[in-house]
N, C-alpha and C positions, 0 to 999 in steps of 0.2 A: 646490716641494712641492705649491703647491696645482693646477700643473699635470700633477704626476704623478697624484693624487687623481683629479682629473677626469677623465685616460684610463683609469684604472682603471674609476673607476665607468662610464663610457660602455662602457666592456669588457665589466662585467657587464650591462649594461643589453643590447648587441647577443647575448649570449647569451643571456639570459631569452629576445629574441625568438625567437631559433632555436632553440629548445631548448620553445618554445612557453609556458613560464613567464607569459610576459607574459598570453597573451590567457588563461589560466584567473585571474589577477588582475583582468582586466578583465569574464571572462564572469561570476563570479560574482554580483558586486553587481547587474550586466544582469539577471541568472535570476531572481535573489530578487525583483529588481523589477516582471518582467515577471507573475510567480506571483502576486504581492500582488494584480495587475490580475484576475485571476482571481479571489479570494478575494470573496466576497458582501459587498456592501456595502449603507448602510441605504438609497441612493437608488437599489436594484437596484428592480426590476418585480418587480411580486407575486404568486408561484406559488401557485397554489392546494393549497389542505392537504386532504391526502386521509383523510376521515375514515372509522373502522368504529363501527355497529351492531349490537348484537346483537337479533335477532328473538325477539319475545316477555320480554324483559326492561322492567320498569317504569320509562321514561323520563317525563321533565315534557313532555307533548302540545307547551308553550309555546317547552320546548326544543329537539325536535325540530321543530319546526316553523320555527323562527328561522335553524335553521342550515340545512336545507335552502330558503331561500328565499334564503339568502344565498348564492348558484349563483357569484358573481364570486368568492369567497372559500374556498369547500368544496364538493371533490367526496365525496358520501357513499355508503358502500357498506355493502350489511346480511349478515350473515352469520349461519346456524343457531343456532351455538353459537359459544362462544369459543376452543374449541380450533383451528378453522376461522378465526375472526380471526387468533390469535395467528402461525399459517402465512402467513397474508396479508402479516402484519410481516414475518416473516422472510425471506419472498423479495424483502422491500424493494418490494412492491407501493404501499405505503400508508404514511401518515405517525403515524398513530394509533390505538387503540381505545379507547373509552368505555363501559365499563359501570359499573352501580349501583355504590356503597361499599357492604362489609360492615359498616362504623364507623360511616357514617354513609348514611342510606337515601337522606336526602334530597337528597344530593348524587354526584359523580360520582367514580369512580377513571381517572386517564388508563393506558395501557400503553402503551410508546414500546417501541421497540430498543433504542436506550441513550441515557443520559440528558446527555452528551458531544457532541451534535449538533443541526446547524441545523436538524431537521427538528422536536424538540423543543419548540426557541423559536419555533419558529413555530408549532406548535398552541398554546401556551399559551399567546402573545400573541393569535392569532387568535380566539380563545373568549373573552378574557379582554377585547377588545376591542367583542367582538359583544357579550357579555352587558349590556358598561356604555355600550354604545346604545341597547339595549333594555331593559333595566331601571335603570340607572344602576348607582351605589356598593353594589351589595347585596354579600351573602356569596356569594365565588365559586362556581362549576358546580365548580369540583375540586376535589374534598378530597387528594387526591395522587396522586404518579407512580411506576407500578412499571415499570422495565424490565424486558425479556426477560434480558438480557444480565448477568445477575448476576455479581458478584466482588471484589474487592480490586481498586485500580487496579494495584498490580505486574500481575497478570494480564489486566488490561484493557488495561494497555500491552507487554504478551509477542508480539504478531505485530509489531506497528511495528520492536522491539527485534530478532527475527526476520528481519524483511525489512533492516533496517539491517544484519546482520550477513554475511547473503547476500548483498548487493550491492558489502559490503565487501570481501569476499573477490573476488567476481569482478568487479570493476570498478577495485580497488585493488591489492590485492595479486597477483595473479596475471598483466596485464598488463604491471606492472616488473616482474616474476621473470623472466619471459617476454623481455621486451625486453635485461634485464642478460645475459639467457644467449646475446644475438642479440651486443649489442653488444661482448661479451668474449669471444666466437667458439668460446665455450665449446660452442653447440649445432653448429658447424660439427663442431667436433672428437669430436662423440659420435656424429655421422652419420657418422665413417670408422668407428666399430666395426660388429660385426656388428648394433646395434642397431637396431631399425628405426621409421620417422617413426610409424608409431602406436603402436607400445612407446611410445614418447615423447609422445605428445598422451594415451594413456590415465593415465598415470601423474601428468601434469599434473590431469586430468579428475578422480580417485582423492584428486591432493593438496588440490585443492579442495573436493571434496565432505568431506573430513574434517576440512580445517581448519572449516566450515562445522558440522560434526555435534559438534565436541568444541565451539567456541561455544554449541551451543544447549542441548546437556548440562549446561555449565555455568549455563549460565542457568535450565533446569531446576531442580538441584538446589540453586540459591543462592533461590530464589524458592518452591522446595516445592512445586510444581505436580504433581497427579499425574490419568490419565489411564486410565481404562476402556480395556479391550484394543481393543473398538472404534473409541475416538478415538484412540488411542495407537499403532494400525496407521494409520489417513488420517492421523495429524501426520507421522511418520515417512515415510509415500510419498511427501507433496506436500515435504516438507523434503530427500529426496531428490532428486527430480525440478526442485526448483526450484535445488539447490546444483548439479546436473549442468548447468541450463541456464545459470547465469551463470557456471559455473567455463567452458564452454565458450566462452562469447561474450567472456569478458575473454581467454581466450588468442588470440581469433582480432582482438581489440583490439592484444594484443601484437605481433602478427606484422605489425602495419599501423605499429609505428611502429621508427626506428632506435633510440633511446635509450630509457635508465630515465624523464627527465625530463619526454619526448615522451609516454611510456607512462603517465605518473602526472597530465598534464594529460587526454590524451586519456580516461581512468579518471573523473576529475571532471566532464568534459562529459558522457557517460552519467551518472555517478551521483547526481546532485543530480536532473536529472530525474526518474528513475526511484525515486526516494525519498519526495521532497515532496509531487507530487500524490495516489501512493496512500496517503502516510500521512496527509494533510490530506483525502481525500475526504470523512471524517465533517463534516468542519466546512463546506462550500460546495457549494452545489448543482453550481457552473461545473464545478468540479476532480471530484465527485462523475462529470458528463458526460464527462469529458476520460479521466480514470483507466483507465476499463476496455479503452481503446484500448494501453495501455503492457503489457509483458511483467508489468511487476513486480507489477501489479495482479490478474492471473492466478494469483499466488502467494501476495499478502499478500488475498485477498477471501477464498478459501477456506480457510487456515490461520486467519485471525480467526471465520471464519463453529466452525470446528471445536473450537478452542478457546473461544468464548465463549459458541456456541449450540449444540450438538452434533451438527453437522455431519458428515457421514460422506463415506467416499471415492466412492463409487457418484454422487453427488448433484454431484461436478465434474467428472466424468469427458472432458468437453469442456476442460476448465481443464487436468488433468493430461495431455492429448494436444498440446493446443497448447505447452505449458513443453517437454517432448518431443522434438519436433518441431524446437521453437528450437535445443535442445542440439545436435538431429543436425547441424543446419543447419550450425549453428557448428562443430561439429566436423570436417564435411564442410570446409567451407573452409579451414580450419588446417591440416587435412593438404593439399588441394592449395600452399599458399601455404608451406607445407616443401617442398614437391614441386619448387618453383621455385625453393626458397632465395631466400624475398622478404627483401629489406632485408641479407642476411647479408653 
């Protein structure tokens, strides 16, 4: 018995490895680990916080003074008015703005992006630090912090939710669909009808984009989000344009492997990448640098910028040609690689 057990399991063990099972149990815990290295730690080197001014508003002579001497710690920038800061923020120029409290005169109001990020902690600690070398224990420079990025966290976590849901689709599901219809010779047998190989990559391309569009509907409507015709035309294009690029790139995933199982690891080696960095860019400078080099980040920067800051389509138009582009790309290959009957 216990040598029938052991061939057995050795059985299933040599198919894991073929069937690549193995190596996504082993790439996993690797990924996570290797991302951790990436994540800001407290004996990282010290970026300097890039502070705003507003010109003509009644700052402490002492305080402005303190901080602009402290050149190793703050780069400080002045601007007109604060509508002109607050723009500053949002193209992620800068780390902060400082003007007067309305509550309280004698003290400061911070404005950050959102209050969910390291850029955050490190103005507060940075001020908070300087103040209490130069004056010691007094009552701090900030009476409080308003983000730009106003809302309910349901809605402050809707692009991550978003981008998870888009990558699911074409990284998960559409690669096994794709590979079961290889490996059951089911697409052989649809290429004798008169059908033809791009009937069939569009329909796939359609299936995705919709499983894709009824996820975020529902997500939508379970969360009560609603949406100015203006933001509500850029969510919908880039949600579009983004469900086209990865329904495309997971089917030309599929065409690269023989089986469901091969299609379902290969699905997880893109998709853990493609997820973690851009949804983690808020939190770490490193991944923040690393992100905008990945497709996904092309989709989830501008779908968050739109929903959270009211971002319009005009204003990505580089992000929406590149997501684009990817699809063609992909598409483009998935039909030659029918063309050849790869793997079939």
């Amino acid at each position: 018995m216990i040598r029938n057990i052991a061939a057995l399991t050795l059985n299933d063990l040599a198919i894991a490895f073929k069937n690549k099972t193995l190596f996504l149990i082993l790439f996993v815990p690797l990924f996570i680990f290797f991302s951790l290295q990436w994540v800001d730690r407290t004996e990282a080197p010290l970026q300097k916080v890039k502070i705003g001014l507003i010109q003509g508003e009644s700052y402490f002579p002492e305080m402005v003074q303190n901080i602009q001497s402290a050149k190793n710690v703050f780069d400080v920038f002045w601007f007109s008015n604060e509508a002109e800061g607050q723009r500053w923020l949002k193209e992620k120029k800068g780390d902060g703005l400082l003007v007067p409290s309305e509550k309280e005169p004698e003290r400061l109001e911070l404005i950050i992006l959102t209050k969910a990020s390291f850029q955050t902690v490190a103005v507060v600690e940075s001020l908070s630090a300087l103040q209490i070398a130069v004056e010691g224990k007094r009552k701090n420079w900030i009476s409080g912090i308003r983000p730009l990025q106003e809302g309910e966290v349901q809605k402050q976590t809707l692009p991550t939710w978003i981008l998870m849901v888009v990558l699911l689709v074409g990284f998960i599901v559409l690669p096994a669909q794709v590979a079961e219809e290889k490996e059951k010779k089911l697409l052989l047998g649809l290429l004798q009808t008169p059908m033809r190989e791009a009937e069939w990559l569009l329909a796939k391309v359609f299936l995705g984009m919709i499983l894709t569009g009824l996820a975020a509907i529902l997500l939508q409507l379970l969360g009560r989000f609603h949406f100015d015709f203006a933001g509500g035309f850029s969510y919908a294009a880039f949600l579009a344009v983004g469900s086209f690029c990865f329904s495309a790139f997971g089917i030309c995933l599929g065409f690269l492997c023989r089986s469901q199982a091969s299609a379902r690891t290969l699905g997880v080696l893109f998709y853990l990448p493609h997820l973690l960095p851009s949804a983690l860019s808020d939190f770490s400078q490193k991944l923040n640098t690393i992100a905008p080099l990945l497709p996904s980040y092309q989709l989830y920067g501008p779908i968050k910028s739109i929903l959270l800051e009211g971002g319009r389509l005009p204003q990505f138009s580089p992000e929406w040609g590149y997501l684009f582009f990817i699809g063609l790309s992909a598409s483009f290959l998935s039909y030659l690689l029918m063309k050849r009957r790869w793997l079939m």
